[in-house]
C-alpha positions in Angstrom: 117.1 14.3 7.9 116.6 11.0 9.5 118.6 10.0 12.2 120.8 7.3 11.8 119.9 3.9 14.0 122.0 3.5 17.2 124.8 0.7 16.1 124.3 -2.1 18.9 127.9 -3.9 17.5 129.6 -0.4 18.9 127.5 -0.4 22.4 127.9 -4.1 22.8 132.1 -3.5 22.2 132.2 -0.7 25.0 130.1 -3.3 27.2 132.8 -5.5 26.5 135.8 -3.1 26.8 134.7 -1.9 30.2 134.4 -5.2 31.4 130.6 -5.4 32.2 128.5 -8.2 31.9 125.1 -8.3 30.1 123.3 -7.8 32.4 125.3 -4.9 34.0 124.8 -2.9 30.7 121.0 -3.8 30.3 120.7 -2.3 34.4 123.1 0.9 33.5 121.0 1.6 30.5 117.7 0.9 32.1 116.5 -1.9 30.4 115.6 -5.6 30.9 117.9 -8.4 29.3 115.7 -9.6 26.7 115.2 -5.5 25.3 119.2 -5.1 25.4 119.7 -8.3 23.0 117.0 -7.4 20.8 118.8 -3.9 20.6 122.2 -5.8 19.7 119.9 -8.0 17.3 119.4 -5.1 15.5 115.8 -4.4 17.2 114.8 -1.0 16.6 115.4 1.6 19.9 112.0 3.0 21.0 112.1 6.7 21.0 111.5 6.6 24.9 114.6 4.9 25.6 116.7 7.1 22.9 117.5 9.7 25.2 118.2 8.3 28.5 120.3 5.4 26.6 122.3 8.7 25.2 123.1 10.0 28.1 124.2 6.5 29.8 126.3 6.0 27.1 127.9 9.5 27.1 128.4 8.7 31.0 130.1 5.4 30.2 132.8 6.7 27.8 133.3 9.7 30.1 134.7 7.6 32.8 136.6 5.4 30.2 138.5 8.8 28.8 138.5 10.4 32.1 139.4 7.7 34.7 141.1 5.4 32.4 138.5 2.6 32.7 139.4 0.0 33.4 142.3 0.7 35.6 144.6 -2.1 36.8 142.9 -2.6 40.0 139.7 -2.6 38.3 140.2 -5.4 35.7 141.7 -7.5 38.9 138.4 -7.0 40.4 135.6 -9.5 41.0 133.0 -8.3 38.9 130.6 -7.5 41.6 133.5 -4.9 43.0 133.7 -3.6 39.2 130.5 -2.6 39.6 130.4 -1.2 42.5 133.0 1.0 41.5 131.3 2.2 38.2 128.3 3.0 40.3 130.4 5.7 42.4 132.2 7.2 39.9 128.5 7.0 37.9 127.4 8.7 41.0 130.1 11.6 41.3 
């Protein structure tokens, strides 16, 4: 059986939910800019990336279910503190 093609429009909404920029995603998941919006573009994922993009991702909504992201203090944040944040509780 095939697998089925990661679906971009889903990442690109948690991207959005968690209040990270474009850039902040295409860094998290390892990636430059340019590969990120082809992804969204519906560029296909190399097999490379698959796994460690997984495992980001699985991180991501982690701290979403389990910290509530993003918390009040967070979505008052300036988005360099966001991330800051993110990147400890990525790090715990």
């Amino acid at each position: 059986m095939t697998p089925k093609p990661f679906d971009f429009s889903r990442v690109e909404a948690l991207r959005k939910h968690m209040l990270l920029t474009t850039r902040d995603m295409s860094e998290l998941l390892g990636v430059s800019r340019m590969t990120y919006y082809g992804w969204v573009n519906g560029k296909a994922i190399r097999k490379s990336n698959e796994e460690s993009v997984k495992t980001m991702l699985r991180k991501l909504l982690a701290i979403m279910t389990e910290h509530g992201w993003p918390m009040p203090e967070i979505i008052a944040a300036e988005q360099k503190q966001r991330r800051q944040r993110l990147e400890e509780l990525l790090n715990n």
